[in-house]
KENU-365833 format. One record per residue (C-alpha): x, y, z; chain. Coordinates in steps of 0.25 Angstrom, whole numbers. Example, Ala and Ser with C-alpha at 12.3 -4.5 7.8 and 13.67 -1.06 7.14 Angstrom:
{east = 49&north = -18&up = 31&unit = A}
{east = 55&north = -4&up = 29&unit = A}
// end
This chain:
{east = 32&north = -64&up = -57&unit = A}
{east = 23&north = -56&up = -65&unit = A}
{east = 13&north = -46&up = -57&unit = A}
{east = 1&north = -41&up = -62&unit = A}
{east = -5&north = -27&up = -61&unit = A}
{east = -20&north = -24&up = -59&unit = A}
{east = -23&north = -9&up = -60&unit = A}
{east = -11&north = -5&up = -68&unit = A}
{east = -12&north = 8&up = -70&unit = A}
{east = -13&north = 13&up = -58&unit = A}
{east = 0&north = 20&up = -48&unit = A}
{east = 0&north = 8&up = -40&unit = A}
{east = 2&north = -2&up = -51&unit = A}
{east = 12&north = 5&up = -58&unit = A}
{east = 20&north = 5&up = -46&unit = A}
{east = 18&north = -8&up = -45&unit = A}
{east = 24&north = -12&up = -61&unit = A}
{east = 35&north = -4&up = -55&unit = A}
{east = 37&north = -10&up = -46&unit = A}
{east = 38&north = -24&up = -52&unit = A}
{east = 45&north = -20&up = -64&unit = A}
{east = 58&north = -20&up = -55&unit = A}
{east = 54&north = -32&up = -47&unit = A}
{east = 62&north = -43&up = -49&unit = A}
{east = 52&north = -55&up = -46&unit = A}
{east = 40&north = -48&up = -53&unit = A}
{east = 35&north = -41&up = -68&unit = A}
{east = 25&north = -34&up = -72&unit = A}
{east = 14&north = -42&up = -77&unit = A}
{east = 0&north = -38&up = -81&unit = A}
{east = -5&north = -25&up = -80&unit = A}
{east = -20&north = -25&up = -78&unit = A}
{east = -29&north = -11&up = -80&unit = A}
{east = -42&north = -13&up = -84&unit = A}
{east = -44&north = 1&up = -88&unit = A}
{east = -32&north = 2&up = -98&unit = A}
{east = -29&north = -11&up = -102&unit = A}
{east = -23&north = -11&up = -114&unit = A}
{east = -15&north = 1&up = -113&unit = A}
{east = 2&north = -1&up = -112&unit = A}
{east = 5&north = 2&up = -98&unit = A}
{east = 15&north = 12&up = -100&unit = A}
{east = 4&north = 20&up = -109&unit = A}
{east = -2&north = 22&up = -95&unit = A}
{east = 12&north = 25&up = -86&unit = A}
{east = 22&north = 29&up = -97&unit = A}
{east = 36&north = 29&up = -88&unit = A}
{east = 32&north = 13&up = -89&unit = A}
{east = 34&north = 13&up = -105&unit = A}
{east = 46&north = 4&up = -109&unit = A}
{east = 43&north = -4&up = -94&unit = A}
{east = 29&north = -9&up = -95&unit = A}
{east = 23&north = -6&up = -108&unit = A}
{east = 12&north = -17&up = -106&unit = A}
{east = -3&north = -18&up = -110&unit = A}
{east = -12&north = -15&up = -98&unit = A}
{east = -22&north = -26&up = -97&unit = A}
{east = -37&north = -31&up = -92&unit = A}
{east = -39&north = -38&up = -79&unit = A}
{east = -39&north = -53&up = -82&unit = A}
{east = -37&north = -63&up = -72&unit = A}
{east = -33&north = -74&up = -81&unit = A}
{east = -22&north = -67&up = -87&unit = A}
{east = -17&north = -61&up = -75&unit = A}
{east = -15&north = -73&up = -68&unit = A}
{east = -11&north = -81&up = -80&unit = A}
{east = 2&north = -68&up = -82&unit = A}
{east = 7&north = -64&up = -68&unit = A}
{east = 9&north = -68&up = -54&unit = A}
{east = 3&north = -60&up = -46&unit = A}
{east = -6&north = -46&up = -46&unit = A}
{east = -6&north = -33&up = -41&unit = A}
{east = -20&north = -25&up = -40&unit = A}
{east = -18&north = -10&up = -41&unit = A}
{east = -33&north = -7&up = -44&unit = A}
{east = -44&north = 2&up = -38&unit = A}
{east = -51&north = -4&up = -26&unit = A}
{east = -61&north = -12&up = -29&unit = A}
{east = -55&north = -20&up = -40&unit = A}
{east = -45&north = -30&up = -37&unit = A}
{east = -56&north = -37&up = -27&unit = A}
{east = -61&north = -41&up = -41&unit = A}
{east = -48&north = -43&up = -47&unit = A}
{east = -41&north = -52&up = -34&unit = A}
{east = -48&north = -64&up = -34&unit = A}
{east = -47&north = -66&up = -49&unit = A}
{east = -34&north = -68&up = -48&unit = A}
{east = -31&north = -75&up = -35&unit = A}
{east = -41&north = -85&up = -41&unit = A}
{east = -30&north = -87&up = -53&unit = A}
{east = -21&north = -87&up = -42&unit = A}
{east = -13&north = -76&up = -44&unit = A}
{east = -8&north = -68&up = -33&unit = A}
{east = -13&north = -53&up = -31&unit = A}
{east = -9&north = -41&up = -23&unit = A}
{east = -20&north = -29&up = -23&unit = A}
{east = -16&north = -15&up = -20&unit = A}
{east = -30&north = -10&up = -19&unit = A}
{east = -38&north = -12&up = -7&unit = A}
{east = -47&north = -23&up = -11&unit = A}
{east = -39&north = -33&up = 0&unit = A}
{east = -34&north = -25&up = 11&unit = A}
{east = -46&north = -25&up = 20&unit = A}
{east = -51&north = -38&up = 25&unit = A}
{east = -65&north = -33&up = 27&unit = A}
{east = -76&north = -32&up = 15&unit = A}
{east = -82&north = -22&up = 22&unit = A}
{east = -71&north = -14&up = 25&unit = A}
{east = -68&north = -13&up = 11&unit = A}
{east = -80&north = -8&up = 6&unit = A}
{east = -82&north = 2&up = 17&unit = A}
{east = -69&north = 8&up = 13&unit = A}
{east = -67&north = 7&up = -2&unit = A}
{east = -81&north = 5&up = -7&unit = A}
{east = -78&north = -7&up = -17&unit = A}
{east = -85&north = -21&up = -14&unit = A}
{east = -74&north = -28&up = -6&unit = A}
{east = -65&north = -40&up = -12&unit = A}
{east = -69&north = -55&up = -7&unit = A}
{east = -70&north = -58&up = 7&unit = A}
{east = -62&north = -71&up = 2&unit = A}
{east = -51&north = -63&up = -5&unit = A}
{east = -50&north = -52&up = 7&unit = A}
{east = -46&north = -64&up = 16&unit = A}
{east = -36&north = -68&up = 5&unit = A}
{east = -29&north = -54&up = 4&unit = A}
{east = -17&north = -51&up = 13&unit = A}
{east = -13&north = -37&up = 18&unit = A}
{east = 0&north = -33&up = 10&unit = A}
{east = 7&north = -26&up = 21&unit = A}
{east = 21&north = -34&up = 20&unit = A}
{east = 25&north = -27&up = 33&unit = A}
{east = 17&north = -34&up = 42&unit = A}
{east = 9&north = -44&up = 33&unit = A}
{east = 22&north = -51&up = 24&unit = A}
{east = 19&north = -67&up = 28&unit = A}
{east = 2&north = -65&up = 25&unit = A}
{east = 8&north = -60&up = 10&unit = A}
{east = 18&north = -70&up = 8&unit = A}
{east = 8&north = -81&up = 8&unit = A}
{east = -4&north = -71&up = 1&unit = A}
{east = -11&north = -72&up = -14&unit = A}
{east = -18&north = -58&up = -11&unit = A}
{east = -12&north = -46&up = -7&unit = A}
{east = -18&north = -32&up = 0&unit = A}
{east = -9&north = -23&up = -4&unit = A}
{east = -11&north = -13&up = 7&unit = A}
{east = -13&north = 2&up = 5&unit = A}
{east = -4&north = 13&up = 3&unit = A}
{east = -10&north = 22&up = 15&unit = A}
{east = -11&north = 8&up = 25&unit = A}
{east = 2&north = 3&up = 20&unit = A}
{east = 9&north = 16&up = 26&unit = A}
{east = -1&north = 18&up = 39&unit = A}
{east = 0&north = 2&up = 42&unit = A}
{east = 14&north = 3&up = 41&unit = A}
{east = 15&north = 14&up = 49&unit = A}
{east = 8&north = 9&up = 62&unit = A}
{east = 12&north = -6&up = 60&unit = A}
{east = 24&north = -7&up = 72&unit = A}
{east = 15&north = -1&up = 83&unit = A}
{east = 1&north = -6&up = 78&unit = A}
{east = 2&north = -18&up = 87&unit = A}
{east = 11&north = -13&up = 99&unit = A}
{east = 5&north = -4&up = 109&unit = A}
{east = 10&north = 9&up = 109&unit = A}
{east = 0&north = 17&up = 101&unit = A}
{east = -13&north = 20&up = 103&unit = A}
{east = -21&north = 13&up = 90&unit = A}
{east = -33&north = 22&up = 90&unit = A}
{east = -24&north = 35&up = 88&unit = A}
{east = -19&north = 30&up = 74&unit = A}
{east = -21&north = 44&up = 64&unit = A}
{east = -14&north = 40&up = 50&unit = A}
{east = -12&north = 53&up = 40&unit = A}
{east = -9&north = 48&up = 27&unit = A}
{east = -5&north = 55&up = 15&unit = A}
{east = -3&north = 50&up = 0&unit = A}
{east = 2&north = 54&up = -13&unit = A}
{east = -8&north = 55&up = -25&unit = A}
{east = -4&north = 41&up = -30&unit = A}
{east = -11&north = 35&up = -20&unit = A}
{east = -24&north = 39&up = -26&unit = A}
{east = -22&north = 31&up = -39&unit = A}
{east = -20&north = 36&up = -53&unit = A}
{east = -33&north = 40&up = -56&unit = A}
{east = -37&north = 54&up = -59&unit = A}
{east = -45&north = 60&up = -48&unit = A}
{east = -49&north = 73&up = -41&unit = A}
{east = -39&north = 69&up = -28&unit = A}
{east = -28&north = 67&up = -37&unit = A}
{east = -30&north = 79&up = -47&unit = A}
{east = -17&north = 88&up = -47&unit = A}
{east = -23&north = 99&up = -43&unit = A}
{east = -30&north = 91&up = -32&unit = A}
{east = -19&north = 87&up = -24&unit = A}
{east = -8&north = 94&up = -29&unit = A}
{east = -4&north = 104&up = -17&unit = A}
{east = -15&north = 99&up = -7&unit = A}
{east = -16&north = 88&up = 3&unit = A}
{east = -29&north = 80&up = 5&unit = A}
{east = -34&north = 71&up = 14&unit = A}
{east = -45&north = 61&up = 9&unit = A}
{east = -53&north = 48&up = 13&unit = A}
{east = -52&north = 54&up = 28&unit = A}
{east = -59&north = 41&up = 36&unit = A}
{east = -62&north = 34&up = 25&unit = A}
{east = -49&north = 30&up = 16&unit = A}
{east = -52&north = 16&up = 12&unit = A}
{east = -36&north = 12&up = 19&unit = A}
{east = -41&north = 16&up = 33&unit = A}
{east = -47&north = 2&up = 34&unit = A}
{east = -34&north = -5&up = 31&unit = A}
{east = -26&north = 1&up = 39&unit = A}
{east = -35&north = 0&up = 51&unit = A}
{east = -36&north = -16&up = 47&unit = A}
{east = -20&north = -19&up = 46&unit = A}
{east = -17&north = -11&up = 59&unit = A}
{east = -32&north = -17&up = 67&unit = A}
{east = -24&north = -30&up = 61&unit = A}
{east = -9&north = -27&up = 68&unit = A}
{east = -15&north = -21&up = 81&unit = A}
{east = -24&north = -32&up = 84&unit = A}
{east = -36&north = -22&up = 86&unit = A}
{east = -43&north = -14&up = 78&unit = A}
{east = -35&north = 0&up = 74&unit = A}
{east = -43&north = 12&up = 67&unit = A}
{east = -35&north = 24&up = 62&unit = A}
{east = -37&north = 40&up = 57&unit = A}
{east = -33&north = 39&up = 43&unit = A}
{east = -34&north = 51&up = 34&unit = A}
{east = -26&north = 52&up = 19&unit = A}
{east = -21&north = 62&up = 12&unit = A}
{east = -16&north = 64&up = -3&unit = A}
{east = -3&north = 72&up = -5&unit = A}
{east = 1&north = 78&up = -17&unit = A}
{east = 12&north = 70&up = -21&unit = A}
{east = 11&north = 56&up = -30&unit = A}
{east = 18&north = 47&up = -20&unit = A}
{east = 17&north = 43&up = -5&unit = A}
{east = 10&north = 41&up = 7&unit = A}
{east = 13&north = 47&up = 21&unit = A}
{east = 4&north = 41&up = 35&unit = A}
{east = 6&north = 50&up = 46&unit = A}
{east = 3&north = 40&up = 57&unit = A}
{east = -2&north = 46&up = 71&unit = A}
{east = -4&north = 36&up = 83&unit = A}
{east = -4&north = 39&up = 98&unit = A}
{east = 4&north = 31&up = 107&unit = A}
{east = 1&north = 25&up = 119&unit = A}
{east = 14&north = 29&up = 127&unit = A}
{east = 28&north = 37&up = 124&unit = A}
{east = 37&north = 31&up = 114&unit = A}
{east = 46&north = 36&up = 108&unit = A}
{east = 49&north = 38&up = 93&unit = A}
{east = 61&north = 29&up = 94&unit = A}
{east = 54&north = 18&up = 101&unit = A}
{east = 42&north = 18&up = 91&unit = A}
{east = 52&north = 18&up = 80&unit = A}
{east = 58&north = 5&up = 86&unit = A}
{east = 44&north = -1&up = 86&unit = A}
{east = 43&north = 4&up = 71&unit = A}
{east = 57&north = -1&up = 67&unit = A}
{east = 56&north = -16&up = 74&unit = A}
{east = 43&north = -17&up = 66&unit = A}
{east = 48&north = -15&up = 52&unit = A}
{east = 60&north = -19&up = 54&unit = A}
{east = 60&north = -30&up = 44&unit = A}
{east = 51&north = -23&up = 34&unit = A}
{east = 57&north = -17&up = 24&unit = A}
{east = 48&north = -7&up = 18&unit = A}
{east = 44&north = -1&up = 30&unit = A}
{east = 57&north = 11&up = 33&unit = A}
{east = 55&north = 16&up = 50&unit = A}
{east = 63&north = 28&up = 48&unit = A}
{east = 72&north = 33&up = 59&unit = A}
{east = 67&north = 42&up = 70&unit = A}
{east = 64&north = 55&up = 66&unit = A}
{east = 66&north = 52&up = 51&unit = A}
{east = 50&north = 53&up = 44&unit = A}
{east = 49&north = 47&up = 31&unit = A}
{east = 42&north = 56&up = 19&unit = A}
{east = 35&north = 49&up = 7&unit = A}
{east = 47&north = 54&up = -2&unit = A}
{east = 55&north = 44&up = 5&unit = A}
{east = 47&north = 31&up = -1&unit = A}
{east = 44&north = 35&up = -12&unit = A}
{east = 44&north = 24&up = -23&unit = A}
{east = 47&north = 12&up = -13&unit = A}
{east = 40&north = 3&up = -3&unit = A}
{east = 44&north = 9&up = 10&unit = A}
{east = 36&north = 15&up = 20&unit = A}
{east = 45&north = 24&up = 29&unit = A}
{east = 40&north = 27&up = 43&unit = A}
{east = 44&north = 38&up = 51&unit = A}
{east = 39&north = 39&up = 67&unit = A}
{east = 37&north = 51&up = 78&unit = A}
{east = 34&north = 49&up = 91&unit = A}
{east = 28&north = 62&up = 97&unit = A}
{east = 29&north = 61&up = 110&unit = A}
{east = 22&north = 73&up = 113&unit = A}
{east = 8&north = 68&up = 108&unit = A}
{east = 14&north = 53&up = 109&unit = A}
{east = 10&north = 50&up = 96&unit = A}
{east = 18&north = 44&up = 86&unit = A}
{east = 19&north = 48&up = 72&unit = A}
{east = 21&north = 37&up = 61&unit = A}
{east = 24&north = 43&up = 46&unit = A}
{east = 21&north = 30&up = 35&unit = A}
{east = 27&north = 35&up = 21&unit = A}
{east = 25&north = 26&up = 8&unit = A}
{east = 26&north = 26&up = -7&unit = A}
{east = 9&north = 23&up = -10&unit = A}
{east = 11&north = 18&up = -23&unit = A}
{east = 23&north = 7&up = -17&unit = A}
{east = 23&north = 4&up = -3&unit = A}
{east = 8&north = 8&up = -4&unit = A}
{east = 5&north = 0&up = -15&unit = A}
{east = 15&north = -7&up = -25&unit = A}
{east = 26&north = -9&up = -18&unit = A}
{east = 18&north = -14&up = -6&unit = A}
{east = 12&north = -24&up = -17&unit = A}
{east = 27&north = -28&up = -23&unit = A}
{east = 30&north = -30&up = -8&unit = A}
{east = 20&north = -39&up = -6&unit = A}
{east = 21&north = -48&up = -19&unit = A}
{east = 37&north = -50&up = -15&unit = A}
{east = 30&north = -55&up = -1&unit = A}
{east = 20&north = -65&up = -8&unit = A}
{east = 32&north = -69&up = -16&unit = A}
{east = 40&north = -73&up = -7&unit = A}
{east = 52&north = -61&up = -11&unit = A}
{east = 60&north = -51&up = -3&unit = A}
{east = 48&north = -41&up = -1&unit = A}
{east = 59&north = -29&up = -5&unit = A}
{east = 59&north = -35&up = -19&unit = A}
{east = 57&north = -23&up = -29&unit = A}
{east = 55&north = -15&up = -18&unit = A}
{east = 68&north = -8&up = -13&unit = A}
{east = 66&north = 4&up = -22&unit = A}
{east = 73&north = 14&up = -14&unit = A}
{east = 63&north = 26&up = -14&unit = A}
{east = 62&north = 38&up = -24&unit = A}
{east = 67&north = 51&up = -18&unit = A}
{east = 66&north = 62&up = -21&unit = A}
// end
């Protein structure tokens, strides 16, 4: 099956043609930048040369639907509401890694990442690519959300108590910290060297454009609406996220008793690792794959637990997450490609 890569030269999309380039059901097909088109790829990432040496090329909806089976959109927010309906219309199906589909509400996407909002008609359409809990909705889906690489670790990591009762809701605090891929490839202030190189930051504090799709999935799970405190923070280091996850409980458990909650709820997921008691997982450790370990502490002196959500952002954050959810749509083992043991060290 040949798949389709809108934005191509961006750190999410070259994950992705690595990704596909050793999967056995799918090929690299057309690789869509509007801004270098024209150009050989591997003029623009050189460790590709001898792998994909192919012509970057203009969006065109007629030739993308006539050469491949499917599409990934890797662009800037704000682009592939344009793009989407063009070729679900030639009947070809899309998964969008930006966040032009993860929030059902118009409004709430404007508020929060100030681009005029995809179709009310296509928002309906979009299913939210979190396999773990949404895998039969994808199965059957034309259009996916690929979820983002800071929701995708924090919903991951509240999932197994966000509809049970031990946990106070309204204590949620989430303290999430990412390498400078997550920003993109462009150049900017944030991601100069000397910038981030031996500094931490905190950005976006109450107004980071994921808060509103976390609050939705987990409002979703519990029934009733959930708001959270979530403040970012960018690490010197190119790869990884880490959420620090703090929620109140509403009587004594033990670590051990929240672990077998954790454990019988991803039991049969096999991206998701609960690691055993006293065993916290560091970025390092999933690097490259499409894991997200997760590490739990029961304080029982404060009678909070502690939840630790590690990923890779550019695989279980983004393409892998997306390879994930095209073996779903297709109908194939969702591990396919996928069982890359991770790098270390």
């Amino acid at each position: 099956m040949k798949a389709a890569i809108i934005g191509g030269t961006g750190y999410g999309s070259v994950e992705l043609i690595r990704l596909i380039h050793k999967h056995p059901h799918l090929e690299v097909g057309t690789v869509v930048s509007n801004s270098q088109a024209g150009k050989n790829f591997s003029e623009t990432y050189p460790h590709l040369s001898g792998i994909i040496d192919q012509p970057l090329e203009k969006f065109d909806a007629d030739s993308i639907s006539n050469k491949n089976e499917i599409v990934f959109l890797a662009t800037p927010s704000g682009v592939s509401s344009n793009l989407v309906p063009q070729l679900l219309d030639k009947g070809i199906k899309c998964v969008d890694l930006s966040g032009d589909f993860r929030l059902r509400s118009a409004d709430e996407y404007e508020k929060w990442y100030k681009h005029s909002p995809a179709s009310e008609t296509y928002l309906n359409q979009a299913i939210y690519g979190l396999s773990e809990i949404y895998k039969e909705k994808i199965s059957n889906s034309t259009l996916i959300a690929n979820p983002g690489c800071y929701p995708t670790a924090s919903i991951l990591a509240l999932l197994p108590i966000i509809n049970t009762k031990i946990a106070d809701y309204e204590s949620i605090v989430i303290d999430a910290k990412s390498g400078v891929s997550g920003a993109g490839r462009g150049l900017s202030l944030t991601s100069h060297f000397a910038e981030i190189n031996e500094n931490l930051k905190a950005y976006k504090l109450g107004e980071h454009q994921h808060i509103p799709e976390i609050e939705q999935i987990l409002s979703d799970e519990n029934g009733s609406p959930i708001n959270i405190s979530f403040t970012t923070h960018l690490v010197p280091m190119n790869r990884g996220i880490m959420c620090s996850v703090y929620v109140k409980l509403n009587d004594s458990f033990s670590t051990e008793e929240v672990h077998q909650i954790y454990n019988e709820f991803y039991k049969n997921k096999p991206f998701v690792r609960v690691r055993p008691q006293g065993n916290i997982p560091s970025t390092k450790e999933v690097q490259g794959s499409n894991y997200c370990d997760i590490g739990l502490h029961v304080d029982k002196r404060t009678n909070r637990l502690t939840i630790i959500s590690v990923i890779d952002n550019l695989v279980k954050g983004a393409a892998g997450q997306a390879i994930q959810n095209v073996n779903i749509m297709n109908g194939w083992d969702e591990r396919t490609g996928l069982t890359d043991i991770p790098l270390y060290p």
